[in-house]
N, C-alpha and C positions, 0 to 999 in steps of 0.2 A: 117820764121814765119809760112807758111803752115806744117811744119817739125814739129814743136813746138807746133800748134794748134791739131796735129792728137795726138801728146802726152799728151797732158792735157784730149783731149777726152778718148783713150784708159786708160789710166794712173787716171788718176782722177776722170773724167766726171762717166762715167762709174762703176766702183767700187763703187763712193758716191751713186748711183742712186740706187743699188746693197742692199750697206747698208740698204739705207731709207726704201730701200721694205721688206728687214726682220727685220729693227725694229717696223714696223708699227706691227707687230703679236704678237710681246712682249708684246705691251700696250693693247693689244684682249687677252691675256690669254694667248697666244700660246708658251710654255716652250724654251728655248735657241734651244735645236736640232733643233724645229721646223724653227727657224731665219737661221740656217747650213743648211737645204734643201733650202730654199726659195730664198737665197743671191745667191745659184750659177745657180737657175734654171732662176733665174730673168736677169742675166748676158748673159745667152746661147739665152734668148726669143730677149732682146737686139741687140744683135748678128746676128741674124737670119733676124731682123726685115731692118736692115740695111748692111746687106752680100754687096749688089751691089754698096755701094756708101763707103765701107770699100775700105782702102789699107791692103788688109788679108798679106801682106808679111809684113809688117813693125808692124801690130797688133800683129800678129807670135812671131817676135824677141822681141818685148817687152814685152807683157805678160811671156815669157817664160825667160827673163832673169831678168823680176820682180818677176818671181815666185823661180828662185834660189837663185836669189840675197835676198830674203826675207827670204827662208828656211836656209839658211845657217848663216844670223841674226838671225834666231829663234833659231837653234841649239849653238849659240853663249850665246844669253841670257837665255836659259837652262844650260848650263854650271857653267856660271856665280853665278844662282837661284839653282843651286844643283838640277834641276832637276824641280823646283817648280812654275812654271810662274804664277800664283797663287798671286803674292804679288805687293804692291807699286811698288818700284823700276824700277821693271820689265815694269808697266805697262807704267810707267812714259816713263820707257826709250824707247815703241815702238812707241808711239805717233808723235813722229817725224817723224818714218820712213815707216810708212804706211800711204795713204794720206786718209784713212777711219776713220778718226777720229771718228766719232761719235760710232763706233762700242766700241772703247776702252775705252771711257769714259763708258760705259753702261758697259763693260767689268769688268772695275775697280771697281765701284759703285756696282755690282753684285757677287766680286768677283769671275770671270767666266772668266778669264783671255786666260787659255786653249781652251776655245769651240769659243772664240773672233780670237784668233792667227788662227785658223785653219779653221772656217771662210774666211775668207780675200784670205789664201793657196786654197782655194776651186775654191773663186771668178777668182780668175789668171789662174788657173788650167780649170778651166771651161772654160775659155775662149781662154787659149792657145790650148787644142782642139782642138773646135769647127774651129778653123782658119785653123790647121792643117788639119781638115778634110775638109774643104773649099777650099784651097789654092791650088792651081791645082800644080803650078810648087813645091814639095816636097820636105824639105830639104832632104842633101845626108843622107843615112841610115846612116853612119858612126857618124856621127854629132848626128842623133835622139837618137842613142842606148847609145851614149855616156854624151848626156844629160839626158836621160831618167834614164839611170844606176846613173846619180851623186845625180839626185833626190829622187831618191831611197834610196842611203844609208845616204845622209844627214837627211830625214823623216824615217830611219829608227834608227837610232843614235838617231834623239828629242825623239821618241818613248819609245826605253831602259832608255834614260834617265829618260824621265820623268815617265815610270813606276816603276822606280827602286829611286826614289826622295824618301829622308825620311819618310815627309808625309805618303807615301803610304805603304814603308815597314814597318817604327813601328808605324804608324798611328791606331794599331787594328784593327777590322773588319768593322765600322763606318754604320752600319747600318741605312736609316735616318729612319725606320719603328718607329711609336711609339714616332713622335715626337723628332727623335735621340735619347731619352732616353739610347736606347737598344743596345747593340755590338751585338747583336744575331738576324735573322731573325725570328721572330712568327710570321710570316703572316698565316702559319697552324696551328698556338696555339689558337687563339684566337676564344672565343663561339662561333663566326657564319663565320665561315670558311667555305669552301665549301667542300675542300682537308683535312677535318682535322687530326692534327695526337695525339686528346686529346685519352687518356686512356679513355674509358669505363665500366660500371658496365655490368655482363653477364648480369642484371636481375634489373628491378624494384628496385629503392632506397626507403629504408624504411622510408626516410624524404624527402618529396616535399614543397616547401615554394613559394606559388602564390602571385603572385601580386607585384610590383617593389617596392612597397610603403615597403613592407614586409620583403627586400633583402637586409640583410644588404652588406653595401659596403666594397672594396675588393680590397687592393693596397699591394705589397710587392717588395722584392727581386730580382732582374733580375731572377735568378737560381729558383725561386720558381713559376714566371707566368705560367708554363704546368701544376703545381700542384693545384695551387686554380683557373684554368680556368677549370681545369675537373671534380674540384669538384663542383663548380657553375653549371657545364652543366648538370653534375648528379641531384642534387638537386635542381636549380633554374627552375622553369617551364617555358618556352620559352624563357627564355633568350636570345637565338643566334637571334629572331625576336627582344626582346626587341631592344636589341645595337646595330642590323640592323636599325633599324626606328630612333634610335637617334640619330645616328652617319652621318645619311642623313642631318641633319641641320648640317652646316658647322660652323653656330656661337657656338656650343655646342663642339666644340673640341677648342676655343679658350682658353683657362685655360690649355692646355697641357694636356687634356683628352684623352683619347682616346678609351673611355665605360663610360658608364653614373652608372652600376653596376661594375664590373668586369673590373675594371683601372688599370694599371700601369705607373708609373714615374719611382722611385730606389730607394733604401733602405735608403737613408738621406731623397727626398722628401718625397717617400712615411709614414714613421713614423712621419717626422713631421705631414702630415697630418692628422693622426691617435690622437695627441698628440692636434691639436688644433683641432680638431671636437670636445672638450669636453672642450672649451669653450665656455662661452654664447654670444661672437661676431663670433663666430666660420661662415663660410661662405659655399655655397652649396659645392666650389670646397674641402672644407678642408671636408666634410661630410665621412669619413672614420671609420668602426667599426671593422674592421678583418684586420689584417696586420700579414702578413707572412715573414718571414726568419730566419736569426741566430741571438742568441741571443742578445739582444741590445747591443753595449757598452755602456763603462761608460760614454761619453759625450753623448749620447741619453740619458741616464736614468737622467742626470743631469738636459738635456734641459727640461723633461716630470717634476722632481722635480719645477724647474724655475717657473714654468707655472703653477704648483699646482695642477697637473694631474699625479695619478698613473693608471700604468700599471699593466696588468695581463699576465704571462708569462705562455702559456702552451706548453710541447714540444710534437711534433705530428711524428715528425719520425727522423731519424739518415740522415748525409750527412758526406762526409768524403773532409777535404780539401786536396789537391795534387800537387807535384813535377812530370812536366813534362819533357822529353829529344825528341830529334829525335829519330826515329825509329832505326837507325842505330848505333844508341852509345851503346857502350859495358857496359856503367856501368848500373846496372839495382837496383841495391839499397845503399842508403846512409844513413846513421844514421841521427839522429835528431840533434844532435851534430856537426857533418860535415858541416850540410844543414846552421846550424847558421854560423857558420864559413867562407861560403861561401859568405853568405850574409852579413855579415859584413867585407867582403873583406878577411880575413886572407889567405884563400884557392883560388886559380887565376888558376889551371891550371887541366885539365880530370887526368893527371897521378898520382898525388897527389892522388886518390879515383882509380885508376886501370885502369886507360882509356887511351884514347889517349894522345899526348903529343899537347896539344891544347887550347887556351884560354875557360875558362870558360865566356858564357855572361849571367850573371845574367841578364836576366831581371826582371822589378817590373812592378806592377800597378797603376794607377793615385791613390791619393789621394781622401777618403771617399767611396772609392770602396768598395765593401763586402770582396774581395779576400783581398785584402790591409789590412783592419783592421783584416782580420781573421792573416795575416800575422807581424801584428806588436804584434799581442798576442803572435803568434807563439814565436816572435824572444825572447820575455819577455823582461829581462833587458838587452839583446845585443841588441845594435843598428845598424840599418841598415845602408850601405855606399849608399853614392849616388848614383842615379838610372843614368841608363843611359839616354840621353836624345837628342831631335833633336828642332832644331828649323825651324820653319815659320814664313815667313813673309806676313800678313794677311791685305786684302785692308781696310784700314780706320782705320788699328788698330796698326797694327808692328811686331817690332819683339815678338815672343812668345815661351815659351817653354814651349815643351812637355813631359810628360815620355815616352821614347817607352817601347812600348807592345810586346810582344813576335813576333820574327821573325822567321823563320826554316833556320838558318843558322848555319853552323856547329859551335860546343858548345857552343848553346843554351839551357838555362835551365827557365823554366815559372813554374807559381804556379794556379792554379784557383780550383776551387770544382769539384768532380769528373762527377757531372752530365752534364754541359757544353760541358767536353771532350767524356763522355760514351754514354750520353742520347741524344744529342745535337750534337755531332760531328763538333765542335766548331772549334780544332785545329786540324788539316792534317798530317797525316805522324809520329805520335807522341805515345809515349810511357808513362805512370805513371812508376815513380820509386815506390821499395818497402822501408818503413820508417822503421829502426829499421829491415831489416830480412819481414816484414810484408807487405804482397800485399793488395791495399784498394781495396777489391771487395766485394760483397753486404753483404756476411757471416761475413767477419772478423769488418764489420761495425757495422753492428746489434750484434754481441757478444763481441763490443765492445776492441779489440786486436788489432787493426788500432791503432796507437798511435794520431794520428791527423784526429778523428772522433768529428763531432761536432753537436749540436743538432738544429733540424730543430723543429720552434718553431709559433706559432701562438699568438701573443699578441694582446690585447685588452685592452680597458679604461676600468679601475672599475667603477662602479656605470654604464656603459650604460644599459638605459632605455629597447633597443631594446631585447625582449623575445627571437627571434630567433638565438642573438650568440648564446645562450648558446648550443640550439640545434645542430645549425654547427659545433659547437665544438665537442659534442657527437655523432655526426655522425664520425663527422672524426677519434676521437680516437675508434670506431665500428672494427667491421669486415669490414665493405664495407669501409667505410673511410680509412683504413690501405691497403687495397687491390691497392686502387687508389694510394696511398704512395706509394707502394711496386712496382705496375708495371710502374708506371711514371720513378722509378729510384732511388727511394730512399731507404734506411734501415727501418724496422718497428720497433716499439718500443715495441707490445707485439705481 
């Protein structure tokens, strides 16, 4: 019974105690990492607290063959998970086996499944330690180095695994900036940036527009936020102060704001909200008068019809969409012809086109993407083959699938706009193919010989009230408006 009672304390008592102390920081604010510091400093203070009335040899063995016995469950149920502990299943099934229940419920419910599992590894590890370095009589070195070394590469196996899990490879860049909206980092795009990398005018903009009431609003395109963020910074008079001071109330980004002038969502929400700010139930969040990208499709213009709302379509500068490779693939240009072939499956293999003898992985983008649609025009009446795809299993939801997004693994081929890849350094290690013989670089865009040049556009609601589109518009087809086009990364139109 005495045997038994030191196991419930080391084993149970212990660990629960562990938990409670770093979940009480959750309910304070305090982000999950912050619960991964607290669980295992909380275990050691324990520890410490109780050294002289501990049996540290038998604390020893147990902690340290609960911490392999546990790691090598972990690495079992990543296996299993493809890598992904991340999901139901998974969580369900470690509940049994770790007696820290509560962590995993919070785990599950949060899905945070990972930052839960390693937790727990910490708790044990902290504790096996501390006893080790307590423990006067020492286990034989033989025994330490060879425990040490198993732990190692079982946590180093969960590691590969789990970095190398679907999720993660064709998951894209998952940025959660912007509300997730955005695959792209702007943390230095955006008007009141500290580090900013917006283009600049050498000199005094010829149009300044004061006062926020006077501004009009400004939602577009992933690919297009460096552009109408630099031109707002040009011409909107303190803006970076404005969406500093609003952005401070925390209730004002609940609408998926993220600038009270100078917004961004994506190219679906954003046009919708362009499309209902020009009705008269129209709400502050929909308040939208400048909306940037490529030119709408046809189920935008249908939805703007629907609604009873036209659009004004102005184009403001050239963008060329692209076929991407590794860096190291030999094939460096493919016909337009080829490229459909490809993507509609007929074409599977680099030597077929002069390259290696090597699967072709087409990948695609999600659905209502910019690239997507620029690519379902591309394809015209070929249709696309099914994209490749991964699944997750997601807590409280299930099984899901996803398209994967370009991976860099050998014959690899992706599609997106070239300013992403050139301006933006989006994707790593990667090369544009030439379309037709023809290289998309800023010349062959703006003269138009890129065969897959597409036009960057500014649309607005007819009839809006607001005086100052018209000027932003003017500005921007200007010398100085075109300059900002040009050095941002785009083609100019005159």
């Amino acid at each position: 019974m005495k045997s038994f009672g030191k196991f419930l304390c080391f084993h149970v008592f212990i660990p629960f105690v562990s938990i409670i102390a770093a979940i009480v920081p959750l309910f304070l604010g305090v982000n999950m990492y912050g619960a991964m510091i607290v669980a295992p400093v909380v275990t050691v203070l324990i520890y410490i607290g109780f050294m002289k009335r501990m049996d540290l040899k038998f604390a020893l063995k147990l902690n340290a063959c609960t911490l392999l016995v546990y790691s090598v469950v972990f690495l079992i149920l990543l296996a299993i998970s493809k890598g992904n502990p991340d999901n139901v299943l998974v969580g369900y099934a470690i509940i049994p086996v770790f007696p820290v229940t509560p962590l995993w419920i919070i785990g599950l419910l949060m899905n945070r499944m990972m930052e839960a599992y390693v937790t727990a590894l910490l708790i044990y590890l902290s504790a096996a330690v501390i006893c080790f370095v307590a423990e006067k009589e020492k286990p034989a070195l033989k025994y330490t180095l060879a425990f040490a070394g198993l732990l190692i590469v079982v946590l180093s196996i969960s590691s590969i695994a789990y970095f190398q899990r679907p999720a993660a490879k064709y998951g894209g860049h998952g940025f959660k900036y912007m509300h997730g909206f955005s695959s792209t980092d702007f943390t230095d795009y955006t008007v009141y940036a500290g580090n900013s990398k917006l283009v600049t005018l050498p000199h005094e903009p010829g149009l300044t527009i004061e006062g926020v009431e006077n501004m009009p609003v400004m939602d577009g395109a992933e690919a297009c936020y460096p552009l109408y963020a630099a031109i707002a910074k040009a011409i909107y008079k303190d803006i970076d102060v404005i969406e500093k001071e609003w952005l401070k109330d925390k209730e004002n980004t609940n609408g998926n704001l993220n600038g009270r002038v100078v917004t961004f969502t994506n190219t679906v929400v954003g046009f919708q909200r362009l499309v209902r700010g020009g009705l008269p139930d129209a709400t502050d969040y929909e308040n939208v008068s400048l909306f940037f990208g490529a030119r709408p499709s046809e189920s935008q213009l249908q939805f703007a019809e629907e609604l009873g709302v036209e659009v004004d379509i102005t184009k403001i500068g050239k963008e060329a969409f692209v076929f991407f490779v590794e860096k190291d693939n030999p094939v460096s240009n493919v016909s337009a012809e080829d490229m459909r072939k490809i993507y509609h499956g007929d074409i599977t293999n680099w030597k077929e086109l002069g390259g290696k003898d090597s699967e072709i992985i087409a990948f695609q983008r999600p659905n209502n993407s910019g690239s997507q649609t620029m690519m379902v025009y591309f394809m015209g009446d070929t249709s696309l083959k099914e994209p490749k795809t991964y699944e997750t299993v997601d807590s409280m939801v299930g099984v899901i699938d996803h398209v994967a997004e370009y991976h860099s693994e050998e014959g690899a081929l992706g599609y997106s706009f070239r300013y992403f890849i050139e301006g933006l350094s989006q994707e790593k290690n990667v090369k544009l193919l030439s379309i037709d013989g023809v290289e998309p670089t800023v010349e062959n865009i703006e003269n138009g010989s890129y065969p897959l040049t597409v036009d960057l556009c500014l649309i607005t609601r007819a009839g809006d009230t607001n005086p100052n589109i018209e000027k932003v518009k003017d500005f921007i087809l200007s010398e100085e408006g075109q300059y900002l086009v040009y050095e941002t990364g785009y083609g100019r139109i005159k």
